[in-house]
C-alpha positions as CSV (number, residue, x, y, z in Angstrom):
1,X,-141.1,1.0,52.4
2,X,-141.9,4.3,54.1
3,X,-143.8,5.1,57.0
4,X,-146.5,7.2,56.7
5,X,-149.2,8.9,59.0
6,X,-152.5,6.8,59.3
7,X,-154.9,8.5,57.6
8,X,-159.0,8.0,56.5
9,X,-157.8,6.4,53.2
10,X,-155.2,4.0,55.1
11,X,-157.4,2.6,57.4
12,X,-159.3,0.2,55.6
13,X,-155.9,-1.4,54.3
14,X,-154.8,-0.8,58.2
15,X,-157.3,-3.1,59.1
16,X,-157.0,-5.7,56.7
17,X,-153.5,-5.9,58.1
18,X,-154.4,-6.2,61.5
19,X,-157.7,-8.5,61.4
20,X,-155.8,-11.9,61.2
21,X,-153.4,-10.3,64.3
22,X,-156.2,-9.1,66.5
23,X,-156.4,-11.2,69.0
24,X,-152.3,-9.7,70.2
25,X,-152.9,-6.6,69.7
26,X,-156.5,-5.3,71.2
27,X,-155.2,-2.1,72.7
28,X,-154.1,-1.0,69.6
29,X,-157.9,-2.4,67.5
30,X,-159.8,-0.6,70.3
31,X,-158.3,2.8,69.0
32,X,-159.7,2.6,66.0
33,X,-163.0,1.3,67.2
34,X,-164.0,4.1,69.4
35,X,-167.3,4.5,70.1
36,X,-168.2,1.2,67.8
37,X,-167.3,3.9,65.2
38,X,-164.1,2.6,63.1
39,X,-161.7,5.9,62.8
40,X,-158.4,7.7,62.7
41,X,-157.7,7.9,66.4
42,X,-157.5,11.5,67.7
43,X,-154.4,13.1,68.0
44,X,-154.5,14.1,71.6
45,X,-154.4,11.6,72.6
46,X,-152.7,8.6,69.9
47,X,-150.8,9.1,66.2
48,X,-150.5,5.9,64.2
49,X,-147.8,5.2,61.9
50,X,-148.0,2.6,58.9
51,X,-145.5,1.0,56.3
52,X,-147.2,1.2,53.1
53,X,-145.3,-1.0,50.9
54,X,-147.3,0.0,48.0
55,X,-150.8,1.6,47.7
56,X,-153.4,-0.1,49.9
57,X,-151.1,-2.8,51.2
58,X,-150.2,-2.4,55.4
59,X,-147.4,-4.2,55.8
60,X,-147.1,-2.4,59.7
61,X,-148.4,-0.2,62.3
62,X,-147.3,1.5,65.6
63,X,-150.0,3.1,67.6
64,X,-148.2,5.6,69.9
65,X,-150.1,7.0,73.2
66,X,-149.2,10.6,73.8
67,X,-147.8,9.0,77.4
68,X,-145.1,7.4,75.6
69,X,-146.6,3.7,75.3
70,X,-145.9,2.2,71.8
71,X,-148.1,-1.0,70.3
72,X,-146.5,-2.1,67.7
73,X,-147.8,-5.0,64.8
74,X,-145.3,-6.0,62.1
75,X,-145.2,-8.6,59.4
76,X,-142.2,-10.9,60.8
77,X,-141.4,-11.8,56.7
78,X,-140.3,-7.5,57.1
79,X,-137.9,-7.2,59.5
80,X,-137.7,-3.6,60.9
81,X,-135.0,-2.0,60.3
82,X,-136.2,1.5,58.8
83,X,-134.3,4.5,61.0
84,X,-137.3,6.6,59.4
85,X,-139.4,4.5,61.8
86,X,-137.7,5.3,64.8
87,X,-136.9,8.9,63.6
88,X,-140.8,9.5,63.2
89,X,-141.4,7.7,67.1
90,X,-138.6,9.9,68.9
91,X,-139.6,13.1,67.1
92,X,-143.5,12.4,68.2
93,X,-142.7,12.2,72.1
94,X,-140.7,13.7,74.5
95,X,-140.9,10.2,76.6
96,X,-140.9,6.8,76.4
97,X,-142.7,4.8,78.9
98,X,-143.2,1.0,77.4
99,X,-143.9,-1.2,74.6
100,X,-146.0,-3.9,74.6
101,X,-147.4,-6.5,72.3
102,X,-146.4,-9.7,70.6
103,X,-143.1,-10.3,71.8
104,X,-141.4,-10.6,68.5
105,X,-143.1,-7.1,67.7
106,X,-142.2,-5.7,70.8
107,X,-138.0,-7.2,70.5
108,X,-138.2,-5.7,67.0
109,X,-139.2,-2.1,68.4
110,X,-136.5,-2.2,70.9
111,X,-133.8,-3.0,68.4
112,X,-134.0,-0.1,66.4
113,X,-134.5,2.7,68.9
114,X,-131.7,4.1,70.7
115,X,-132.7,3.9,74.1
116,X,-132.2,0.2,76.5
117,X,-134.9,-0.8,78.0
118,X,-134.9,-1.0,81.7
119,X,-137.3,-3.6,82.4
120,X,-138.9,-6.7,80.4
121,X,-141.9,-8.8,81.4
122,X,-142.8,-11.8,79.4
123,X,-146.0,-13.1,79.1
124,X,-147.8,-16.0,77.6
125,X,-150.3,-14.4,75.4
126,X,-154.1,-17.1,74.9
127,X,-156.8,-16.9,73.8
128,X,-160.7,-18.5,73.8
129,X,-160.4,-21.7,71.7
130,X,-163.4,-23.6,72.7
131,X,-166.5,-22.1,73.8
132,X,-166.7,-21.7,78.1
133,X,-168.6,-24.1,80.4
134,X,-172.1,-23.4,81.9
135,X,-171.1,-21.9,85.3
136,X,-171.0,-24.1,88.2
137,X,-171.5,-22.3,91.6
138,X,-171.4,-24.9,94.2
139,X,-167.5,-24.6,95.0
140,X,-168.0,-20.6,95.8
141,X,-168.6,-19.2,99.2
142,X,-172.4,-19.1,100.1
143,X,-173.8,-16.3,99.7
144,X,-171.9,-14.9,97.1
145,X,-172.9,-12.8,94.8
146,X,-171.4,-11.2,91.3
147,X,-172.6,-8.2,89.4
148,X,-171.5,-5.7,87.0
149,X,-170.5,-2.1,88.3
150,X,-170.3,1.0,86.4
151,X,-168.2,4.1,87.9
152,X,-170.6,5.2,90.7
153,X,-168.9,2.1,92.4
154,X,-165.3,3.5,92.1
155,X,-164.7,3.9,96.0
156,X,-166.4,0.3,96.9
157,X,-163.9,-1.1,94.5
158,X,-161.0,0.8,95.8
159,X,-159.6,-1.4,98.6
160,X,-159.2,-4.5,96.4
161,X,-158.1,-2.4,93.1
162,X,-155.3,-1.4,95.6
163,X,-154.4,-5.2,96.2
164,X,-154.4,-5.9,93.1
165,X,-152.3,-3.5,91.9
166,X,-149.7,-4.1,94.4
167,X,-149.4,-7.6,94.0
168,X,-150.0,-7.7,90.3
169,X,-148.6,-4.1,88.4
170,X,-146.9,-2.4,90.4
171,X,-143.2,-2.5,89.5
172,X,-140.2,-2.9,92.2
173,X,-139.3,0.0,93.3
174,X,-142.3,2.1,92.2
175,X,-144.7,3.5,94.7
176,X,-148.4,3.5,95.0
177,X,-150.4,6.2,93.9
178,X,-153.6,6.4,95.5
179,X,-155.0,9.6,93.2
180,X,-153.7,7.8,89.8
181,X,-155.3,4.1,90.7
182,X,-158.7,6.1,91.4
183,X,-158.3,7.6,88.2
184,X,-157.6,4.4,86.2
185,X,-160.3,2.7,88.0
186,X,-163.0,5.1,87.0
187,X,-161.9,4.9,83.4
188,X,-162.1,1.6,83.4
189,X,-165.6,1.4,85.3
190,X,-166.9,4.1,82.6
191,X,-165.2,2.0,78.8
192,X,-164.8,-1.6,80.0
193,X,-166.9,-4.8,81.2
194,X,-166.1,-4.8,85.3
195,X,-167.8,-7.8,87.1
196,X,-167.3,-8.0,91.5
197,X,-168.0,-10.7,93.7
198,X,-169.2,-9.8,96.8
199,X,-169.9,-11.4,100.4
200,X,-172.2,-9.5,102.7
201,X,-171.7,-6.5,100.3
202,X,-168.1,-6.4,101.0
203,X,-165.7,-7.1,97.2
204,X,-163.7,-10.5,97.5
205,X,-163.2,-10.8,94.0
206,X,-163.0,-8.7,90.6
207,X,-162.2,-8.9,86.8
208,X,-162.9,-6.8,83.9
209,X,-162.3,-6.2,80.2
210,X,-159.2,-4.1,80.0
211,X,-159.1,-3.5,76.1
212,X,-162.4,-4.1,73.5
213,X,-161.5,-4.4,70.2
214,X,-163.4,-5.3,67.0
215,X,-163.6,-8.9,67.2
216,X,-162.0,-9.8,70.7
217,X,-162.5,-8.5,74.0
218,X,-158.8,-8.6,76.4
219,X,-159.7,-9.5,79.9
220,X,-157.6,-8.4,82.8
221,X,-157.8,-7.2,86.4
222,X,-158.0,-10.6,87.6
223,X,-158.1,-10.5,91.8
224,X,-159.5,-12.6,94.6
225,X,-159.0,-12.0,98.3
226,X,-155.8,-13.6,99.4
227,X,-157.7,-15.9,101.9
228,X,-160.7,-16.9,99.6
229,X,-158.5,-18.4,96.5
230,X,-159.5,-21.9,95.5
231,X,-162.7,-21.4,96.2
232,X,-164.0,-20.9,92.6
233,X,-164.5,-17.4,92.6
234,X,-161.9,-16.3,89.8
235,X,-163.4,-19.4,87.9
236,X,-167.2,-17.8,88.5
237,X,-166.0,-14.3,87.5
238,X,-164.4,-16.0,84.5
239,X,-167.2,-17.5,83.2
240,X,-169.6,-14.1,83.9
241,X,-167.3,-12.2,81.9
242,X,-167.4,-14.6,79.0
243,X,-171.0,-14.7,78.6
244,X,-171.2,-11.0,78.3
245,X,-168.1,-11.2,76.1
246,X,-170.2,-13.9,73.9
247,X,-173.1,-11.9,74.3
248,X,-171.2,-9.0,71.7
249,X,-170.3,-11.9,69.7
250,X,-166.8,-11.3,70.5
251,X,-163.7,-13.8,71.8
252,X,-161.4,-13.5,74.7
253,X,-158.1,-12.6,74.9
254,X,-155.9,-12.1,77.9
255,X,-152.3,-13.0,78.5
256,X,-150.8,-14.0,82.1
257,X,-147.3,-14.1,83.7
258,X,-145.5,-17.6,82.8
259,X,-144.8,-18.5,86.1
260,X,-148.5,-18.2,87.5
261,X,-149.8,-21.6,87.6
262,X,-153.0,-21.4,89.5
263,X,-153.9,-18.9,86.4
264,X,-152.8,-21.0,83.2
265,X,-154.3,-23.9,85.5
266,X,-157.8,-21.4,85.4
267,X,-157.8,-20.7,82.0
268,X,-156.8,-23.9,80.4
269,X,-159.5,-24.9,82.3
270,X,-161.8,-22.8,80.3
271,X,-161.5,-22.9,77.1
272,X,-158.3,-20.6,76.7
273,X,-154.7,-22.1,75.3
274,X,-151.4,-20.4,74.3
275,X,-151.6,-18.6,71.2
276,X,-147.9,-17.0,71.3
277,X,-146.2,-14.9,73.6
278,X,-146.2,-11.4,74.8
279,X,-143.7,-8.5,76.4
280,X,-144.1,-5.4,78.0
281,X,-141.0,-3.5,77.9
282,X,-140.4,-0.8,80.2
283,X,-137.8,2.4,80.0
284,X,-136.7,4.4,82.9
């Protein structure tokens, strides 16, 4: 079963592969769906890779970022143990950041390249299973307010993207990077869904859409002020983002840190439940 370049030809059977999968792996479904235009990503920025068992049947795919994050999706009845896999991942990157995905996907990657990982994060990985309920406002602050922002808002947002990140990304023994957050947060103010709630114009509270794919929408950037949880904002901002989620005829996707109860607590809440679980793996 060789691995093969993606190519215009391969992507219809690509994405018969991947439909049934989606909801793990909307980072890599996004790529293709550029511009609501399916496509061969560019290769400036991503390569794909496929295992073509036999003409138009997908029976895998990595998606590999030019920074040296992989996404891999793999049939678990095909375990991967092809060195022309790996041979084709180290030859197209000088570095290896992380892998992330379904964590089955993601401890099958690691087990045939060469390199030990220096860091793994699991996740529970849900999804949307019943449709949200109508908002209810009366637990938030008064005077609250929630809107959607684009990237002329990049330095209001600043303060609490840096909270965020610090209490939610940012690995031990890494070190903010002021210049690098402002440049992720415009990119994400310019491609994704970002909703802030405000009190007396000031953000308290943010989420956004970190990954839209074909058929689901990944929500992340989950963050409320410190001294404002329980109030009901994340569960506000929640339920916003749904209904412009719904509104694309879409379903939501996120996955959250195991130990975090108040957030499986949130989302259970709304419609989401554990679909499987997912890993980011990072390399030194």
């Amino acid at each position: 079963m060789p691995w093969v370049r993606l190519t215009e030809e391969r992507l219809g059977p690509l994405l018969r592969f991947l439909g049934p999968k989606e909801s793990g792996c909307v980072s890599f479904t996004e790529r293709l769906h550029e511009s609501r235009r399916l496509q061969v990503p560019s290769t400036r920025s991503y390569q794909v890779i496929v295992r073509e068992e036999r003409p138009e049947t997908v029976t895998g795919a990595i998606l590999q970022g030019l920074n040296g994050v992989l996404y891999p999706v793999l049939d678990p009845a095909k375990p991967l143990v092809e060195q022309e896999a790996a041979a084709r991942l180290q030859s197209a990157s000088r570095r290896l950041f992380s892998i992330l995905g379904r964590s089955a996907d993601v401890a099958a990657l690691e087990a045939v390249l060469p390199r030990r990982p220096s860091r793994q994060l699991d996740y529970h990985l849900m999804s949307q299973c019943d449709p949200p309920p109508e908002p209810a406002l009366s637990r938030v602050p008064r005077g609250m307010i929630i809107r959607r922002v684009g990237e002329e808002s990049a330095r209001h947002l600043f303060d609490i993207q840096k909270k965020y990140e610090i209490e939610e990304v940012l690995l031990p023994g890494n070190t903010f990077s002021p210049n690098a957050t402002m440049e992720h947060l415009r990119q994400t103010l310019r491609e994704q869904i970002v909703l802030v709630a405000e009190l007396d114009g000031v953000p308290v509270g943010k989420v956004n859409t970190n990954a839209r794919g074909i058929f689901y929408d990944q929500v992340g950037g989950m963050f409320t002020e410190r001294a404002l949880r329980s109030r009901g904002i994340g569960t506000a901002l929640m339920l916003r983002l749904l209904q412009k989620v719904a509104a694309d005829r879409k379903t939501a996707t996120l996955f959250v840190k195991k130990d975090n109860v108040a957030a499986l607590r949130l989302y259970g809440g709304i419609g989401f439940s554990v679909e499987d679980e997912f890993r980011i793996t990072y390399y030194g």
